[in-house]
ZALUM-845203 format. One record per residue: x, y, z of N, C-alpha, C, O in turn. Coordinates in steps of 0.1 Angstrom, whole numbers, plus 5000, padded with zeros to 4 digits. Atoms other than C-alpha are relative to their C-alpha. Example, Ala and Ser with C-alpha at 12.3 -4.5 7.8 and 13.67 -1.06 7.14 Angstrom:
2
500949885000512349555078500950125000501950125007;499149895000513749895071499250115008499750225009;
This chain:
101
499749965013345684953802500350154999501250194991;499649845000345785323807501250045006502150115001;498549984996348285313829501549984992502550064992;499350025015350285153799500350104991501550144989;500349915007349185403777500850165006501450244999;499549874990350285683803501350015004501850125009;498450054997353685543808499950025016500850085021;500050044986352785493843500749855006501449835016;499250124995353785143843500249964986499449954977;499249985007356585083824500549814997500649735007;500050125005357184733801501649995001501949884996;498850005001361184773804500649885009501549805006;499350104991361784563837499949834994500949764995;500450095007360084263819501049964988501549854986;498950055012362084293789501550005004502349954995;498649994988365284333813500649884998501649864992;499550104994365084023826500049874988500749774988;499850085014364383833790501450054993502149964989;498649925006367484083776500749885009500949785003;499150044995369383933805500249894995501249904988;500350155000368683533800500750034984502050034982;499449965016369383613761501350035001502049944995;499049925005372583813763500949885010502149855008;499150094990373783543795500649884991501749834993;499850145002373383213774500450054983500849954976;499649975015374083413735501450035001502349974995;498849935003376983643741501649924999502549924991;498750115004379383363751499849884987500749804983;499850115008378383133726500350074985501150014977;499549935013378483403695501350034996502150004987;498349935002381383583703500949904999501949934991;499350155003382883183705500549984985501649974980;500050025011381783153674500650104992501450044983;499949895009382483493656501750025005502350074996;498950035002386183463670500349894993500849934982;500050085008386383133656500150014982501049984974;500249975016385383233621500950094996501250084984;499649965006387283503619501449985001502050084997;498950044992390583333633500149884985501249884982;500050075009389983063602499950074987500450034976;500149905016388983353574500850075000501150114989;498649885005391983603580501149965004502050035002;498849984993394583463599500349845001500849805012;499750164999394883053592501149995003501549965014;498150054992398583023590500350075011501250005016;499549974986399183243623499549925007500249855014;500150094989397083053641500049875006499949835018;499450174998398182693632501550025008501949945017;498949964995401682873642499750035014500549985021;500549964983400382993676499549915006499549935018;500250104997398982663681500849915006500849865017;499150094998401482453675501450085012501850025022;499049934991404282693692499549995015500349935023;501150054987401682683724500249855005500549825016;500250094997401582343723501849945004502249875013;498450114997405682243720500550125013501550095020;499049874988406582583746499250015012499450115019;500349964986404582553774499349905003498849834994;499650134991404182293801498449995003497650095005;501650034993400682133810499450105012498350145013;500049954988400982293841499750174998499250225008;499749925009401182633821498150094990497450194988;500949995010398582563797498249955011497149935006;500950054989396182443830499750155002498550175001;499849894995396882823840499050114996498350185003;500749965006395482943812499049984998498350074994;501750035000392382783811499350055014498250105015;500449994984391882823849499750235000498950305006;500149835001392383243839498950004990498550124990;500549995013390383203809497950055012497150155015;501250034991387183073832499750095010498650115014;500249904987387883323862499050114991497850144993;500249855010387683613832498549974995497750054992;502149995010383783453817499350035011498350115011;500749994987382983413855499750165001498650194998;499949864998383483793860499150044994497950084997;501249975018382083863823498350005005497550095005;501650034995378783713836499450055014498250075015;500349934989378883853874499650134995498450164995;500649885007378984213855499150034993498550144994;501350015009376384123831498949975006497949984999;501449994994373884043859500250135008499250215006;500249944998375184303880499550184992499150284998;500749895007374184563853498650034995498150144990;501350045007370884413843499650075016499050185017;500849964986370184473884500050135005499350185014;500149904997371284763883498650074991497750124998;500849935007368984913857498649955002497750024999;501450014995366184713872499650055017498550045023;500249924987366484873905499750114998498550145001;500549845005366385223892498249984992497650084992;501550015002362585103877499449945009498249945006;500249984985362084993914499750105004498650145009;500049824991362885343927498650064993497650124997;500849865007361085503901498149925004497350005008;501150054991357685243912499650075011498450105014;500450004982358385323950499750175000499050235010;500349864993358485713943498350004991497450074996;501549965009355185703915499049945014497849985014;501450004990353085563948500250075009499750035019;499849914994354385873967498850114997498850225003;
């Protein structure tokens, strides 16, 4: 407990790895959502037009493309989003390995 108190050992890496799990399984599903809503509250008739235009101008083969880039792009999204969480829990590693110096 003193150590706590002392900021000797630090509650951050802990909440890290809950941040992470949270922000992995929320961020795509919000932002889903919060594009959605605002794609239906400000911009209805463009995007029935962008829809439908999408659907008569470009070839399955096309519209395969795009989903296939869509998925590369969350994959990445989420490689970056661990590799930043690991980063910042490495640096409270180091800072561990030098406090028993």
């Amino acid at each position: 407990m003193r150590d706590f108190l002392t900021f000797q050992t630090f509650i951050t890496p802990s909440l890290l790895i809950l941040m992470y799990y949270i922000g992995a399984l929320l961020i795509p599903v919000v932002s889903w959502y919060l594009a959605r809503w605002i794609k239906t509250s400000y911009f209805p008739e463009i995007s029935k037009r962008i829809k439908e235009e999408m659907q008569t101008r470009t070839t399955p083969k096309q519209r395969f493309i795009v989903y296939i880039a869509f998925i590369i792009c969350f994959l990445c999204m989420e490689i970056f989003w661990r590799m930043m969480f690991e980063f910042f829990i490495a640096y409270f590693d180091m800072h561990d390995a030098l406090m028993k110096l």
